[in-house]
C-alpha positions as CSV (number, residue, x, y, z in Angstrom):
1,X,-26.9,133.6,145.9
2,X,-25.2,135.4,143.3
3,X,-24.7,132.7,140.9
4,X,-28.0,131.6,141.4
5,X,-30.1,131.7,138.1
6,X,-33.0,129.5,139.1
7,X,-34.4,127.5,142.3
8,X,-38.0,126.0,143.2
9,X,-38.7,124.2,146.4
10,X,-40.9,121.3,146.8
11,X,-42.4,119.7,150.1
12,X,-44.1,116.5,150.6
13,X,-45.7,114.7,153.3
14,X,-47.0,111.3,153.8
15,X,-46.9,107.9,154.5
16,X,-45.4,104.7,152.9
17,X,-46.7,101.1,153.9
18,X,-43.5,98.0,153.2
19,X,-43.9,94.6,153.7
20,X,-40.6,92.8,152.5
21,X,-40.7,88.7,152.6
22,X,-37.3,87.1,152.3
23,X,-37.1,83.0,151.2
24,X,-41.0,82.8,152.8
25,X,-40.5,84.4,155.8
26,X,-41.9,88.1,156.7
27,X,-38.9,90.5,157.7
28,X,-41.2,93.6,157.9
29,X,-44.4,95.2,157.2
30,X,-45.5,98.4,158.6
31,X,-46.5,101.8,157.5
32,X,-44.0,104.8,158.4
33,X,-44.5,108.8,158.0
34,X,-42.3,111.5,156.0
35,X,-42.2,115.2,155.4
36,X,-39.5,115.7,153.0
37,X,-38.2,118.9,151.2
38,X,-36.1,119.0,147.7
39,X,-34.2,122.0,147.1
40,X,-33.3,122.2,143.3
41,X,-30.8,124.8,142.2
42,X,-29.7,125.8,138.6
43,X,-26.3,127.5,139.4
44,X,-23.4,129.1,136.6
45,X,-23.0,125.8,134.9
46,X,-25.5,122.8,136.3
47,X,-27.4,121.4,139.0
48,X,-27.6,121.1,142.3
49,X,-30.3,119.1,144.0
50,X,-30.5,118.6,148.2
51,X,-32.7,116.8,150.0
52,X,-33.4,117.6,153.8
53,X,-36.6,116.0,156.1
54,X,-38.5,118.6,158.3
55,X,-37.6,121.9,156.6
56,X,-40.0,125.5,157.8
57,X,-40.3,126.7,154.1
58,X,-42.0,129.8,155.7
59,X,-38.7,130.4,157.5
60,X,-36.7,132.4,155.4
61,X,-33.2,132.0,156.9
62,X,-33.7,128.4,157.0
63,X,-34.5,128.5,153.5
64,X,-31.7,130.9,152.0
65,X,-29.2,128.4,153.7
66,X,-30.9,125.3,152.1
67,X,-30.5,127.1,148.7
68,X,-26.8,127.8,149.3
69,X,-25.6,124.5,150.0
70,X,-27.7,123.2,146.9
71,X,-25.9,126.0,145.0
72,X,-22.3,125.2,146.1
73,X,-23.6,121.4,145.1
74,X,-24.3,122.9,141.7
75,X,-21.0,124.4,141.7
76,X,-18.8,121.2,140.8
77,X,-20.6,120.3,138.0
78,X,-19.4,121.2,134.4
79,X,-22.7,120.5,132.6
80,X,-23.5,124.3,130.4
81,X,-27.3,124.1,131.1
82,X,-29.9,126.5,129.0
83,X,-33.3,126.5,130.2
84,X,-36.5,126.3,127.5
85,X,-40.0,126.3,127.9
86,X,-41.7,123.3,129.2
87,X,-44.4,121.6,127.6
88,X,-47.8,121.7,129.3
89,X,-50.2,119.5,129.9
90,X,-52.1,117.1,131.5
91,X,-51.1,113.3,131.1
92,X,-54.0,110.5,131.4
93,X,-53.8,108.6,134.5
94,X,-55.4,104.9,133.8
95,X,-58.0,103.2,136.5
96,X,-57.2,101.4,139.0
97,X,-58.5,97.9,139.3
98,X,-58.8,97.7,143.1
99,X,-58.1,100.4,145.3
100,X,-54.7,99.8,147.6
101,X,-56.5,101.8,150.0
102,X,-59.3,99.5,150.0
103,X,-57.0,96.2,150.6
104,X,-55.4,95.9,154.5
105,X,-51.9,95.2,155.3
106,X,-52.7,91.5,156.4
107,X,-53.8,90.6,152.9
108,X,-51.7,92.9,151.1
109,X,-49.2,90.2,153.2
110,X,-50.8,87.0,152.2
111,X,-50.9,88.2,148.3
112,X,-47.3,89.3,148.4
113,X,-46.3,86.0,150.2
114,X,-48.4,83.8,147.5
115,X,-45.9,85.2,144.8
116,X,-43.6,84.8,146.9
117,X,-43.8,81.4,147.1
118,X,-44.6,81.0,143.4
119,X,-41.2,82.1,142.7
120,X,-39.6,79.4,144.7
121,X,-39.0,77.1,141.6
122,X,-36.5,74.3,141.1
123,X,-32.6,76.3,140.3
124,X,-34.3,78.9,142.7
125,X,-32.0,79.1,145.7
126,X,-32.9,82.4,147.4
127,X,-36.5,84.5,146.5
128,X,-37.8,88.2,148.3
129,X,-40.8,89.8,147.6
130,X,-41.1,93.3,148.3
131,X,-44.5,95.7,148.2
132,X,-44.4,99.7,148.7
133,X,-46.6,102.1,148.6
134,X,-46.3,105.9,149.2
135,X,-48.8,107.8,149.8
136,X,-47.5,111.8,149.0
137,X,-49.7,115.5,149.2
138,X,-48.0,118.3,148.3
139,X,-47.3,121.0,151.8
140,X,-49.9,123.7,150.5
141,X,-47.5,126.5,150.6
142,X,-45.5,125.1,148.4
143,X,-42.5,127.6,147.4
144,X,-41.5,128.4,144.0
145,X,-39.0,131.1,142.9
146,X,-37.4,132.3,140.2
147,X,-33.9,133.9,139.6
148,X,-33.5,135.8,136.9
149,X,-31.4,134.2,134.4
């Protein structure tokens, strides 16, 4: 991890819900689960970003190895890449009119088919409708490190 300067890891878990409609007929809807990990690694001249499902961030050696394969990622890149201070802050977030959580999957169905079929206008030959939701919280021991530049 010698060329190293800078890495964080970030780990997410939770659940999307898809329902996909496809010339007025449902494909799918369901809900599915996730963990996910992202490995982001600032290496000798760019970035190097992997992405990996199910990763221990409290073990170490699985770690380290998950930061060396993101570095040699960063390694065929070209990019010179100087780090500055971030901004800080705390964006507004605006209100939601009706809670998704509120609304079940067979009328979030009905409501996605509706516009659906809306779209289905003459010189229309083929219309899908898709809805997705993901549902993320952050793994509380999230892992940040720094490399000295």
């Amino acid at each position: 991890m010698a060329d190293v300067r800078y890495y964080d890891v970030r780990s997410v878990r939770g659940e999307v819900t898809q329902i996909d409609i496809d010339n007025g007929v449902v494909e799918s809807a369901g809900a599915s689960f996730f963990d996910k990990t992202v490995i982001r690694v600032l290496g000798p001249r760019g970035w190097g970003i992997l992405t990996r499902d199910h990763v221990d961030i409290d073990d170490r050696r699985e770690l380290d190895g998950l930061v060396a394969a993101a570095a040699r990622l960063a390694a065929v890149t070209k990019d010179a890449i100087s780090l500055a201070d971030a901004p800080r802050g705390v964006l507004a977030v605006p209100p939601l009119g009706e809670d998704p959580r509120d609304v079940d999957l067979e009328e979030k169905t009905r409501l996605l088919a509706g516009i659906e079929a809306a779209a289905r206008i003459e010189g229309v030959a083929n219309t899908r409708a898709r809805y997705r939701r993901d549902r993320c919280r952050p793994v509380p021991r999230l892992k940040r490190e720094r490399v000295l530049l």
